[in-house]
Structures are given as C-alpha cells and as structure tokens.
N, CA, C and O of each residue as an XYZ file, in Angstrom:
760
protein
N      44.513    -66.564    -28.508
C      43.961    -67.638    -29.260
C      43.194    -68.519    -28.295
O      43.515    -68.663    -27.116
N      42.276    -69.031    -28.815
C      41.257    -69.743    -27.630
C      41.778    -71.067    -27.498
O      42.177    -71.692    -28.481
N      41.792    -71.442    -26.557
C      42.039    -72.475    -25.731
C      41.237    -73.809    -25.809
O      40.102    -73.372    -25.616
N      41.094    -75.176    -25.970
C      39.745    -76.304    -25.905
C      40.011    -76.852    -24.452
O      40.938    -76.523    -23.712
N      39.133    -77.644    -24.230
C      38.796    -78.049    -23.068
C      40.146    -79.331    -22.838
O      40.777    -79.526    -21.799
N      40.253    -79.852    -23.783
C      41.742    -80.836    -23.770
C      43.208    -80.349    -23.123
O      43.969    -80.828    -22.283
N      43.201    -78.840    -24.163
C      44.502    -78.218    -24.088
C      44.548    -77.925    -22.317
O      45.510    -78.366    -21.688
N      43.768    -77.384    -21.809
C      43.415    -76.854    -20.206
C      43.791    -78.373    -19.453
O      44.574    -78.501    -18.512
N      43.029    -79.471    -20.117
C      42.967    -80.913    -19.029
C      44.905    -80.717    -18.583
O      45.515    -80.566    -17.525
N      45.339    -80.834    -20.153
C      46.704    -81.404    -20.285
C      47.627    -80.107    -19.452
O      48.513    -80.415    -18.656
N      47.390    -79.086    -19.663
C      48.069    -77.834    -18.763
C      48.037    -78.470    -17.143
O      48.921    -78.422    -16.287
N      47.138    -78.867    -17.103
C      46.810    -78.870    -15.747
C      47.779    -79.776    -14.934
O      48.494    -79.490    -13.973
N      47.496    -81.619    -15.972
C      48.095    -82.332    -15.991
C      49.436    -82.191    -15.135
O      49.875    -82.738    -14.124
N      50.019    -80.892    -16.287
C      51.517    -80.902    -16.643
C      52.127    -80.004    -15.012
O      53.160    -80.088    -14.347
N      51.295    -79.467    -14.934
C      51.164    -77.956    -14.088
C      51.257    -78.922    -12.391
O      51.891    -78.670    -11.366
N      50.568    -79.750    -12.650
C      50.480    -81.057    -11.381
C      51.769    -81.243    -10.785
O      52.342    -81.009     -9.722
N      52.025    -81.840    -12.077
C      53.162    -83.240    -12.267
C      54.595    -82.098    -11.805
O      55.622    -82.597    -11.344
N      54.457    -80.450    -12.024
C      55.484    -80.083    -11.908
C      55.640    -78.899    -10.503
O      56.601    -78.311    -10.005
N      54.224    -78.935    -10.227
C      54.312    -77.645     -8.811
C      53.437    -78.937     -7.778
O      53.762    -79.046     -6.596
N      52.463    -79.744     -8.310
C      52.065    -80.023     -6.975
C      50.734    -79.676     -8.064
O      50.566    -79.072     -9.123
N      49.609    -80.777     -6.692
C      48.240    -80.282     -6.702
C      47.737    -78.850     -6.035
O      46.841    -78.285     -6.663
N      48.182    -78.246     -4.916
C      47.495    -77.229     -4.767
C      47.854    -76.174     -5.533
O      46.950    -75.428     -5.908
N      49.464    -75.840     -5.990
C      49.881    -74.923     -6.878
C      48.750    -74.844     -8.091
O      48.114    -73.844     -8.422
N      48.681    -76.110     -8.632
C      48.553    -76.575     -9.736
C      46.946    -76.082    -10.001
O      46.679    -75.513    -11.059
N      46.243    -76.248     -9.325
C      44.671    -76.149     -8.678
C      44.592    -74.681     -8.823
O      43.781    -74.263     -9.651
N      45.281    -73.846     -8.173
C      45.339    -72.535     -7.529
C      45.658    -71.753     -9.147
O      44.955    -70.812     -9.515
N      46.604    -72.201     -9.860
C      46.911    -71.453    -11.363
C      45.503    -71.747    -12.129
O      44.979    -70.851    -12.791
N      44.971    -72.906    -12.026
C      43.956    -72.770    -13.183
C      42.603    -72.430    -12.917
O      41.636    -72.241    -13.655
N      42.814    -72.390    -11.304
C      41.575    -71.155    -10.620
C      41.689    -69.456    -11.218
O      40.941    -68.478    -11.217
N      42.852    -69.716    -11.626
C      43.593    -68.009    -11.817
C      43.097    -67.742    -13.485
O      42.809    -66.636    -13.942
N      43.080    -69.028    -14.242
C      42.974    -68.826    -15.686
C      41.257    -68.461    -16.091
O      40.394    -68.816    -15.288
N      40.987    -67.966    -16.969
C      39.549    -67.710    -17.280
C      38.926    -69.302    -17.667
O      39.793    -70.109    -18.000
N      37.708    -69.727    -17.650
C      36.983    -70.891    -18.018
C      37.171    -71.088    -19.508
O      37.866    -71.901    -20.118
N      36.274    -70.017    -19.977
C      36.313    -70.199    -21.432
C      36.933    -69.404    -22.685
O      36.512    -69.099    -23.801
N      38.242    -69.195    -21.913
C      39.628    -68.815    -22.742
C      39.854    -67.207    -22.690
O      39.172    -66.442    -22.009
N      40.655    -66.928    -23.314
C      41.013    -65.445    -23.457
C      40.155    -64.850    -23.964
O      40.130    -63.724    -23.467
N      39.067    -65.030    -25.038
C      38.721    -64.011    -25.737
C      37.292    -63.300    -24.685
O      36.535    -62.383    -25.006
N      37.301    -63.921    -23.688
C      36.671    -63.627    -22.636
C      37.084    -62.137    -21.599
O      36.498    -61.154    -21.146
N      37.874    -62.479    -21.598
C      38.603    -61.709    -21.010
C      39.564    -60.250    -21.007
O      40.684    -60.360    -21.506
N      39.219    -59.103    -20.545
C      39.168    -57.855    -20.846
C      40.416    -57.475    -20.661
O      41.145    -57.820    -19.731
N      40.760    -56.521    -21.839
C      41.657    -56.220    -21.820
C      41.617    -54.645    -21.396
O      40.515    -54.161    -21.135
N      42.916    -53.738    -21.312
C      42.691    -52.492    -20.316
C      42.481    -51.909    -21.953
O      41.487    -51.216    -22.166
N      42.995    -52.070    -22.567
C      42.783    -50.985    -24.023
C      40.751    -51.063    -24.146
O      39.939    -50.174    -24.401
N      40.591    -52.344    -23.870
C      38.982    -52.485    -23.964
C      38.687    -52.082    -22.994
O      37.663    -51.457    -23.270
N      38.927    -51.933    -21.547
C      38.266    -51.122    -20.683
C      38.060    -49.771    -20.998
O      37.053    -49.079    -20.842
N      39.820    -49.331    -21.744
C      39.839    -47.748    -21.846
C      38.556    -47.131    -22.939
O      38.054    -46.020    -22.771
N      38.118    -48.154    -24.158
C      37.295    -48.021    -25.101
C      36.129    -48.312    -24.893
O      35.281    -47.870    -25.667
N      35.694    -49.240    -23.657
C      34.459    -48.954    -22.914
C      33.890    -48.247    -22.342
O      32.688    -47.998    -22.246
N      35.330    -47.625    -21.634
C      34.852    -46.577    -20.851
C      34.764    -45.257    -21.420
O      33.843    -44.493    -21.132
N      35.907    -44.895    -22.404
C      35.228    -43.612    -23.311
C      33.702    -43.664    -23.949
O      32.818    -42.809    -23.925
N      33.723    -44.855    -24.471
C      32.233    -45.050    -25.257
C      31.159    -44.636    -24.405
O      30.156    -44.068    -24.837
N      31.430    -45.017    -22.753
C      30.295    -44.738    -22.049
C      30.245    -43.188    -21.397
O      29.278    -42.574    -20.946
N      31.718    -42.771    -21.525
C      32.016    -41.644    -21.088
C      30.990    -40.408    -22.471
O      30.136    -39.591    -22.128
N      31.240    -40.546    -23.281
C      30.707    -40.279    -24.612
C      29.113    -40.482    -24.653
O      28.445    -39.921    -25.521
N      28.750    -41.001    -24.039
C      27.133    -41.755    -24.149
C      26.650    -40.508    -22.821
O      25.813    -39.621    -22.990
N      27.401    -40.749    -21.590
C      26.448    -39.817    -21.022
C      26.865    -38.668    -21.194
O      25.892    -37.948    -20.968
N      27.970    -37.866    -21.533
C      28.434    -36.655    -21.977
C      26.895    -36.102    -22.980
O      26.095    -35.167    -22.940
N      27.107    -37.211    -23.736
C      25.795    -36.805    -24.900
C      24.291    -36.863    -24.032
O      23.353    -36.106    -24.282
N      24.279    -37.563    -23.328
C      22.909    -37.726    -22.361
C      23.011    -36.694    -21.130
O      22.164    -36.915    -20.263
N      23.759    -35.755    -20.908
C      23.948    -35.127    -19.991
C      23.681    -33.851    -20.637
O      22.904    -33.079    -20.075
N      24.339    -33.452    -21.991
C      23.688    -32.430    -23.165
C      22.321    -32.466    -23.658
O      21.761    -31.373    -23.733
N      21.846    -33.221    -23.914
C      20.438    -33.509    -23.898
C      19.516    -33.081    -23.026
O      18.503    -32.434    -23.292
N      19.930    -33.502    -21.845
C      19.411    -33.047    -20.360
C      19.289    -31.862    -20.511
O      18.225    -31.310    -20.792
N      20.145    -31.422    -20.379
C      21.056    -29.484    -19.929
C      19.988    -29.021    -21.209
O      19.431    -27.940    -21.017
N      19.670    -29.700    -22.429
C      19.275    -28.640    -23.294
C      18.016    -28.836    -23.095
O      17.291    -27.870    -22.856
N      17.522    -30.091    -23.154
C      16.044    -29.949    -22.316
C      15.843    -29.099    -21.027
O      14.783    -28.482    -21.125
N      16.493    -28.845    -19.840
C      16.645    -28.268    -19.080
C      16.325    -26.612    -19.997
O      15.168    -26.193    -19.972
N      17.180    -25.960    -20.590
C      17.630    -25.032    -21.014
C      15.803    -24.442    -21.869
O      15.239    -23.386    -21.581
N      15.281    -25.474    -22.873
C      14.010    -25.346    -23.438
C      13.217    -24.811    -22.416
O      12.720    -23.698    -22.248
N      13.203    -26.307    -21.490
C      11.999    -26.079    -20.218
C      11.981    -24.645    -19.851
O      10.906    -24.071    -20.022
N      13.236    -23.778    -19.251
C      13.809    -22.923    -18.678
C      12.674    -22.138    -19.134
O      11.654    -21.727    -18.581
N      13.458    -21.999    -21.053
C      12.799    -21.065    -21.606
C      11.443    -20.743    -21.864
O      10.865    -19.668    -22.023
N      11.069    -21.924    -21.868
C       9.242    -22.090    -22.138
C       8.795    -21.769    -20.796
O       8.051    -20.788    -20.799
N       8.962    -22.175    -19.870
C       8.338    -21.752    -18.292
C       9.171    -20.132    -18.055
O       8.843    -19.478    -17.066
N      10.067    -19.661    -18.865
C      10.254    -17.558    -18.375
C       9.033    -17.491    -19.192
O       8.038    -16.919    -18.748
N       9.040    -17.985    -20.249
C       7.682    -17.555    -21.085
C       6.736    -17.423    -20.872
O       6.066    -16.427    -21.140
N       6.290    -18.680    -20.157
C       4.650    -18.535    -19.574
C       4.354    -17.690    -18.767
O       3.462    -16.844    -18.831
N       5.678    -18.043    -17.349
C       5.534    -16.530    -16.484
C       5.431    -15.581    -16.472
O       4.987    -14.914    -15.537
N       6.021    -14.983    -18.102
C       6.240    -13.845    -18.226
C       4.741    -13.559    -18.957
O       4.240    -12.440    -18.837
N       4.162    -14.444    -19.594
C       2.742    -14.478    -20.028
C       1.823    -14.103    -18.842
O       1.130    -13.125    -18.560
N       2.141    -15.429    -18.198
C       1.038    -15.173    -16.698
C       0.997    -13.436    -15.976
O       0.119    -12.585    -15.832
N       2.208    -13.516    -15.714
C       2.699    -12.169    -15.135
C       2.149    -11.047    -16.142
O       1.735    -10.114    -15.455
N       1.981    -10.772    -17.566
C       1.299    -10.004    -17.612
C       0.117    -10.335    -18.448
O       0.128     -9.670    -19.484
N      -1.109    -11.305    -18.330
C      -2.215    -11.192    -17.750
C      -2.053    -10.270    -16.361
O      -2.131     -9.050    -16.211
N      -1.861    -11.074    -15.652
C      -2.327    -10.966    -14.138
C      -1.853     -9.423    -13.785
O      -2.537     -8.903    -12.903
N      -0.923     -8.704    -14.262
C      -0.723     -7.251    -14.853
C      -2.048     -6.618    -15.267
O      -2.752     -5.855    -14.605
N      -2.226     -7.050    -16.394
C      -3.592     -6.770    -16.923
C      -4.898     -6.890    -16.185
O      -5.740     -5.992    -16.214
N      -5.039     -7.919    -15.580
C      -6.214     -8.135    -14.709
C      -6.185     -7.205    -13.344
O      -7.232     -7.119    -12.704
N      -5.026     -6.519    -12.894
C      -5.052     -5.980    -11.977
C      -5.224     -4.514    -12.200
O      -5.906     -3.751    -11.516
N      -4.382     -4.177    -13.444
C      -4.960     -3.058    -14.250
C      -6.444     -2.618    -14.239
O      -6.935     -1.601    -13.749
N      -6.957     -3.505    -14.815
C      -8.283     -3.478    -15.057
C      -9.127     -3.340    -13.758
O      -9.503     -2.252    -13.320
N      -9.299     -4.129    -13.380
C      -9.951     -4.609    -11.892
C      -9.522     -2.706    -10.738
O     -10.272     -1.891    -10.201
N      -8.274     -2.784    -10.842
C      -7.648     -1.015    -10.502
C      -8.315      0.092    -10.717
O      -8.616      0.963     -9.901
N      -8.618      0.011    -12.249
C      -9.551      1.038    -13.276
C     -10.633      0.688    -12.642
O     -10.866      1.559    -11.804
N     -11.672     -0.413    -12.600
C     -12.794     -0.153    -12.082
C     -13.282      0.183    -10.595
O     -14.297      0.764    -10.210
N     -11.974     -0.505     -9.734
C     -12.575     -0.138     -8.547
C     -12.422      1.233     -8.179
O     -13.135      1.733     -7.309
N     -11.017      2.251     -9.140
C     -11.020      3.434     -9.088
C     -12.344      4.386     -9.680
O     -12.503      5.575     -9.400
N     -13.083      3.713    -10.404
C     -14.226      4.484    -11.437
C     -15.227      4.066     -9.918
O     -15.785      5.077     -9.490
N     -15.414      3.258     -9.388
C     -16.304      2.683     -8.786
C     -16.009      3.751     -7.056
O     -16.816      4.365     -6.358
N     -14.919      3.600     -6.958
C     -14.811      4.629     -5.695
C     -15.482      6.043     -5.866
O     -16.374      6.429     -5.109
N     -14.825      7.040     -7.268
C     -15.256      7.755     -7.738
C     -16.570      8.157     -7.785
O     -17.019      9.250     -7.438
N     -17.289      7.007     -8.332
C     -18.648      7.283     -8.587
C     -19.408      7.134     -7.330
O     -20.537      7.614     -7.433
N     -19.092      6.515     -5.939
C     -19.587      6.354     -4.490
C     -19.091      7.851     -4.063
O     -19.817      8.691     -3.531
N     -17.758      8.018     -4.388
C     -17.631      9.634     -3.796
C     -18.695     10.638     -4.278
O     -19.273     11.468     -3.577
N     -18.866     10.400     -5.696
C     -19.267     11.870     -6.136
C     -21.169     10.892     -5.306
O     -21.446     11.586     -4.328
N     -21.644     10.391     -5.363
C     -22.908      9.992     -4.659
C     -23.092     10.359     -2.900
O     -24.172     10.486     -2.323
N     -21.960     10.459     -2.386
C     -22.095     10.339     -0.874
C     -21.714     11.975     -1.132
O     -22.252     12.615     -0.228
N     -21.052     12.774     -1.953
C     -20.915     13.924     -1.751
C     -22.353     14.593     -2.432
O     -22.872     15.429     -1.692
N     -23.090     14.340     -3.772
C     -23.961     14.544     -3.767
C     -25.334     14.694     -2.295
O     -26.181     15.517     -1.946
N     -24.887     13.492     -1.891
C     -25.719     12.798     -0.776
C     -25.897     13.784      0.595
O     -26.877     14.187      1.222
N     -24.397     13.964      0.730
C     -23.988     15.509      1.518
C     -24.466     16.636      1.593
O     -25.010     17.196      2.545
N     -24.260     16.983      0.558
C     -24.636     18.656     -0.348
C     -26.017     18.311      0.172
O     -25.953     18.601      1.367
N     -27.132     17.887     -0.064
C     -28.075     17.449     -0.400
C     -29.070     17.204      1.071
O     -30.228     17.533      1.328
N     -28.021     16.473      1.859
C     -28.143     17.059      3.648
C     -28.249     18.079      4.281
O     -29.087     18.619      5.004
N     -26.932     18.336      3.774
C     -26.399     20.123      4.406
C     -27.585     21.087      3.811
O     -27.597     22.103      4.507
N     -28.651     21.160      2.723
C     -29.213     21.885      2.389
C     -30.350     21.924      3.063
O     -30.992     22.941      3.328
N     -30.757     20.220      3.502
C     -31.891     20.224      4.270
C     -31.673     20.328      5.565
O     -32.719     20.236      6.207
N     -30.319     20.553      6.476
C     -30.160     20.914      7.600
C     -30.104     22.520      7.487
O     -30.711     23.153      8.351
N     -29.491     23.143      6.590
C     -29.834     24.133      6.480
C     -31.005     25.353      6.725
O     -31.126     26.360      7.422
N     -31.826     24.569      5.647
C     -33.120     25.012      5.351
C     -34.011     24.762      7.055
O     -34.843     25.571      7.466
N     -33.614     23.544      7.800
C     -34.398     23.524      8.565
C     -33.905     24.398      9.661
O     -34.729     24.840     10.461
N     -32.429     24.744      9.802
C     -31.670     25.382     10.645
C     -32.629     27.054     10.519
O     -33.205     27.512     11.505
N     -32.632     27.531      9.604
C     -32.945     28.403      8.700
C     -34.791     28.910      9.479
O     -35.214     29.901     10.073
N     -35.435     27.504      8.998
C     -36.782     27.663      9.378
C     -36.740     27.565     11.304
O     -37.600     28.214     11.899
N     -35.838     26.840     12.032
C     -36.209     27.016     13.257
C     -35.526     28.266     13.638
O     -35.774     28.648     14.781
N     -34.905     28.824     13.098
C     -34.102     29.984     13.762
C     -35.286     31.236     13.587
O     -35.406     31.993     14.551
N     -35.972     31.417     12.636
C     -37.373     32.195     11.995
C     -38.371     32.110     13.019
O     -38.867     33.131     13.496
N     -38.760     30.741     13.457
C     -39.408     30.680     14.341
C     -38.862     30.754     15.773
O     -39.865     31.222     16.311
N     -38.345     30.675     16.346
C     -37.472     30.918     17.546
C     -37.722     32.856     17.625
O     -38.395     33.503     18.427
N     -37.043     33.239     16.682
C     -37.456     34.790     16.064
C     -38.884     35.169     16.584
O     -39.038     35.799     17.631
N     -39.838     34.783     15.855
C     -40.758     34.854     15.943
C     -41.297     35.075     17.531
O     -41.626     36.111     18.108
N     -41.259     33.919     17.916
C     -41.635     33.581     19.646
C     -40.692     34.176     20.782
O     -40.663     34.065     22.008
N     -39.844     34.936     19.724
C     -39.027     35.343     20.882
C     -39.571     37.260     20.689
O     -39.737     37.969     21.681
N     -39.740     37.718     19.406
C     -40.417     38.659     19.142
C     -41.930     38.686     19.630
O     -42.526     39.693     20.011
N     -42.368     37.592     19.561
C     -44.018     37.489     20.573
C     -44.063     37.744     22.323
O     -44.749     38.530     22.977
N     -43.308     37.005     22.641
C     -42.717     36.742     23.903
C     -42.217     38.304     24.413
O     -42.549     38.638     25.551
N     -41.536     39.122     23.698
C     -41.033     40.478     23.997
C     -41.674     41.293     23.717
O     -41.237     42.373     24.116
N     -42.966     41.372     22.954
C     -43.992     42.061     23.111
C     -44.838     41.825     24.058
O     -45.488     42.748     24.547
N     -44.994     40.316     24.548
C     -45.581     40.304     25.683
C     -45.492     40.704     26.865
O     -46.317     41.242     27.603
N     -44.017     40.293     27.063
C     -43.030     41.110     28.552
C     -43.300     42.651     28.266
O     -44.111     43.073     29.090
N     -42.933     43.523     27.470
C     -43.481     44.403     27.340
C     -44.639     45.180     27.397
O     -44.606     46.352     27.772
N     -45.878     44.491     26.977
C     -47.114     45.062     27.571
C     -47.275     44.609     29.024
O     -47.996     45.254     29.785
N     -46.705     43.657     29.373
C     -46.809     43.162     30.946
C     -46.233     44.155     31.674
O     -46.882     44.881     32.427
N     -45.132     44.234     31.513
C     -44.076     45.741     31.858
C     -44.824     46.716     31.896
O     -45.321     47.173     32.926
N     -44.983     47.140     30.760
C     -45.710     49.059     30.616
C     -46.989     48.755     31.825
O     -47.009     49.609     32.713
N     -48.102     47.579     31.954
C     -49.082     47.224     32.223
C     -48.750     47.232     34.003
O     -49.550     47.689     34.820
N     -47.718     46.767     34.277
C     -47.092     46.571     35.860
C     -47.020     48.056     35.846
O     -47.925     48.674     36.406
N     -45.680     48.944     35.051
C     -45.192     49.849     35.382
C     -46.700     50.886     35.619
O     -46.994     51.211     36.770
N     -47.345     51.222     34.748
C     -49.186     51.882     35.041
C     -49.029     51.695     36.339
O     -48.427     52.449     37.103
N     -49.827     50.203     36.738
C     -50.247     50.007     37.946
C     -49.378     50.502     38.765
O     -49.753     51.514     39.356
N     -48.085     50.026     39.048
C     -47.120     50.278     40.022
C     -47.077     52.235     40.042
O     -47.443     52.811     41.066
N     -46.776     52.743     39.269
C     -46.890     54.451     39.214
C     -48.835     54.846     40.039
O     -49.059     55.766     40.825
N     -49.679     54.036     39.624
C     -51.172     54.517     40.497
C     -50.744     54.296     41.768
O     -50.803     55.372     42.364
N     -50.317     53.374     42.523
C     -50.377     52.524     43.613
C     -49.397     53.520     44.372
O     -49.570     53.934     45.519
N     -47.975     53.936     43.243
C     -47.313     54.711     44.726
C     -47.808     55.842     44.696
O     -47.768     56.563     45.693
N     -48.516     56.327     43.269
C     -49.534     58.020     43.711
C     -50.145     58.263     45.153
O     -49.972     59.006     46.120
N     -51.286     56.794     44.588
C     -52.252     56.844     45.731
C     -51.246     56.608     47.303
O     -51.558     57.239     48.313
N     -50.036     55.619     47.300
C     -49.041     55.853     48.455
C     -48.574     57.001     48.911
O     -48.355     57.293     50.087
N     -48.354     57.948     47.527
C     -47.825     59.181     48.146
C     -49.212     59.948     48.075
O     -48.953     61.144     48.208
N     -50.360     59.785     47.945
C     -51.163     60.929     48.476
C     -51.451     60.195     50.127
O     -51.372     61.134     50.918
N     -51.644     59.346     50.625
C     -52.155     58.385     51.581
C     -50.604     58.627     52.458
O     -50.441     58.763     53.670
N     -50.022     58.623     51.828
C     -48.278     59.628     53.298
C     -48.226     61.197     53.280
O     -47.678     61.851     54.167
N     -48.916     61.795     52.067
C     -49.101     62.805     52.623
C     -50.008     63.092     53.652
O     -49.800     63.703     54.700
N     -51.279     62.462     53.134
C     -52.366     62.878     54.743
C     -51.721     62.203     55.473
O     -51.869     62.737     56.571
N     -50.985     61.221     55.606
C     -51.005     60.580     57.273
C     -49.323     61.538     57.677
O     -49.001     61.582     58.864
N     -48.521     62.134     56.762
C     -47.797     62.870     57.648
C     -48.261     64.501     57.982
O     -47.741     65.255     58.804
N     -49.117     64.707     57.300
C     -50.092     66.127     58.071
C     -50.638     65.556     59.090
O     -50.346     66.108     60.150
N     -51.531     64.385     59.203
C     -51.880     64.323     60.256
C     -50.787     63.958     61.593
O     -51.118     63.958     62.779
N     -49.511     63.675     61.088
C     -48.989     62.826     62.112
C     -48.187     64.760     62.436
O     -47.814     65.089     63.561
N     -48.135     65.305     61.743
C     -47.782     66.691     62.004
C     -48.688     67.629     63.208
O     -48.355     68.462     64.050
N     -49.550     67.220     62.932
C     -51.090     67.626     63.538
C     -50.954     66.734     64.661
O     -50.412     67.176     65.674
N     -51.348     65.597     64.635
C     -50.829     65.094     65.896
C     -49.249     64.996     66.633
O     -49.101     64.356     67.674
N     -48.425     65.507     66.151
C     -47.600     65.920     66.822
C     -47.393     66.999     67.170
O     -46.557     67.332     68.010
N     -48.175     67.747     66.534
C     -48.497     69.242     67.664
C     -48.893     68.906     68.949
O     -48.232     68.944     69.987
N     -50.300     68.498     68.726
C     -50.953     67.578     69.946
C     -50.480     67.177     70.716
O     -50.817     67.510     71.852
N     -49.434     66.234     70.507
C     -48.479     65.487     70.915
C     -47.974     66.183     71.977
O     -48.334     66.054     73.148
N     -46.976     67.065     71.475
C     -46.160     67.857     72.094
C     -46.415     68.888     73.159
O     -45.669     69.268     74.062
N     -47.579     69.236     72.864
C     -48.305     69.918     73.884
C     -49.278     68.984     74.726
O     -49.851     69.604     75.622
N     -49.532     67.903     74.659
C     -50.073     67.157     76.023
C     -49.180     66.185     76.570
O     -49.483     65.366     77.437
N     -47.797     66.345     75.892
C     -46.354     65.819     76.450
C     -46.036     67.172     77.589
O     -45.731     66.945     78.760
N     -46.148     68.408     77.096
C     -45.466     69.326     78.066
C     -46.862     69.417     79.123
O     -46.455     69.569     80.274
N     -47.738     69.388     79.087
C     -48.497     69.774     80.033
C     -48.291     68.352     80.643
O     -48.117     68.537     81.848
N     -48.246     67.372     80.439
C     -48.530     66.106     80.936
C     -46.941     65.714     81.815
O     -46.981     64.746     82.576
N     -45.744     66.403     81.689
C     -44.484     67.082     81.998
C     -44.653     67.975     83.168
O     -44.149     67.811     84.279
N     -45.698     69.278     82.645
C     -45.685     69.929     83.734
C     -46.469     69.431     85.026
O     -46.099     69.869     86.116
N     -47.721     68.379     84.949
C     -48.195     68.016     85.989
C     -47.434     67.094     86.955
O     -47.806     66.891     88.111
N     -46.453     66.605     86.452
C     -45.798     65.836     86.595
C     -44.818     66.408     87.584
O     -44.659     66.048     88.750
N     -44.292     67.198     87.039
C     -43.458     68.147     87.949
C     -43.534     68.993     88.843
O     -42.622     69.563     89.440
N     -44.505     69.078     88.937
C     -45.583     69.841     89.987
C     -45.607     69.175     91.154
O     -45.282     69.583     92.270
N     -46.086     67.934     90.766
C     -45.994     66.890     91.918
C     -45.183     66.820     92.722
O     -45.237     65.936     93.578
C-alpha cells in the first residue's frame, strides 16, 4: 500500500527517537522514495524476464528463419548462376571445339596442298637433274669414245715408231757388238 510523504516524516520521527539519528537516517536510505509500488518484486522480475526471454526466443526464430529463406534463395541463385555459367561454358566449349576443327581441317587442307606442290616440284627437279645428268653422260661418253680413238692412233703410231726404233736399235746393236769386239780386240792387242 503506498505510503504519503507525512506517514515517512513520522516513521522517521519515530525511528529517531528510538535507534538514534544515524540508524534512523541509514533505514530510510534503505526504504524506496516513492513507496512500494515502485519497487520490484522477484515474481515481477521472474515475469519480466520470461516476457523478455519469450521476445527474443521469438526474435531469434525470426532471425534463424530469415537466415533459413536467405539460405534458400542464395542455393538458388547459385545454383541458377552455376548453371548459366554451365551453359556458357558449354557453349563457348562447342564453339571453340567447331572452331579448332575447322583451323585443323584448313591447316591440313593447307598441308595436303603443300606437300603436292613440294611434290610436284620435287618431281620436276628430279626430271631435270635426269635430264643433265643423261646429257652430261652422253657427253663423257663421246669425250671417252673421242679420247679412247685418239689414245688407240697415238699408241699405233707408238707401236709402229718402237717397232722401227727397236729394229734399228737391233741393227745397231749388231753394229754395236761388233765394233765393241773389234774395239776389245785392239785393245787387247795392246
């Protein structure tokens, strides 16, 4: 029940008159100002504090389920993003595979297309090489037969030109031999 400002004077009064001023001072330092209904009781703490216990329980569910939405809406998008970006790599895959493809079959075209003209020219210098080497061996050849002629006159005329000079050297070595022995016998004579 609330208390007036009189009832407190006269407590005090009384509270004086029977402990003393500092007792007396010290109790109504202890009492609330403006009465009991001020003043908390533990059943009201306990009902404050569930109420608040209750308040963020419910604000903590809220959270968690916002949490829980967010969650779900951001697997979503990712899982969106993720396949675009699936898709875009797909794609982008497909063309640079069509695009390799089509540089292969061009550089192999491109190839083929080399090799035919190295070929062909391989082809045409080997013909001519042929050629100059078939010219060239007809030439050595008439040079040849043309030497071999000459060379067969030259040792004729050698071997007719050693036959006279070994008749004559026969002939003069008759000679020889007989103005060796007479030229012997004068000698010995002496």
């Amino acid at each position: 029940m609330p208390s007036t400002e009189s009832e407190r004077f006269e407590l005090h009064r009384e509270l004086k008159n029977q402990l003393g001023d500092f007792v007396a001072d010290s109790m109504m330092n202890l009492l609330p100002n403006e009465g009991w209904t001020d003043v908390a009781r533990t059943r009201d703490i306990d009902r404050v504090l569930a109420e608040s216990t209750a308040r963020f329980d419910q604000f903590e569910a809220r959270i968690d389920e916002r949490f829980r939405n967010f969650e779900v809406r951001m697997d979503a998008k990712f899982a969106h993003f993720e396949e675009r970006i699936d898709a875009k790599f797909a794609h982008y895959e497909a063309r640079m595979d069509d695009t390799f493809a089509h540089f292969q079959a061009q550089m192999d075209e491109r190839f083929a297309h080399f090799q035919n003209q190295m070929d062909e020219r391989f082809r045409h210098f080997q013909k001519q090489m042929d050629d100059r080497f078939a010219h060239f061996k007809g030439a050595m050849d008439a040079n040849f037969e043309h030497f071999d002629a000459q060379m067969n006159v030259r040792f004729s005329e050698s071997d007719r030109r050693l036959g006279s000079l070994t008749g004559a050297l026969w002939m003069l070595g008759g000679m020889s031999a007989t103005a060796f022995i007479a030229l012997f016998t004068i000698l010995a004579t002496r």
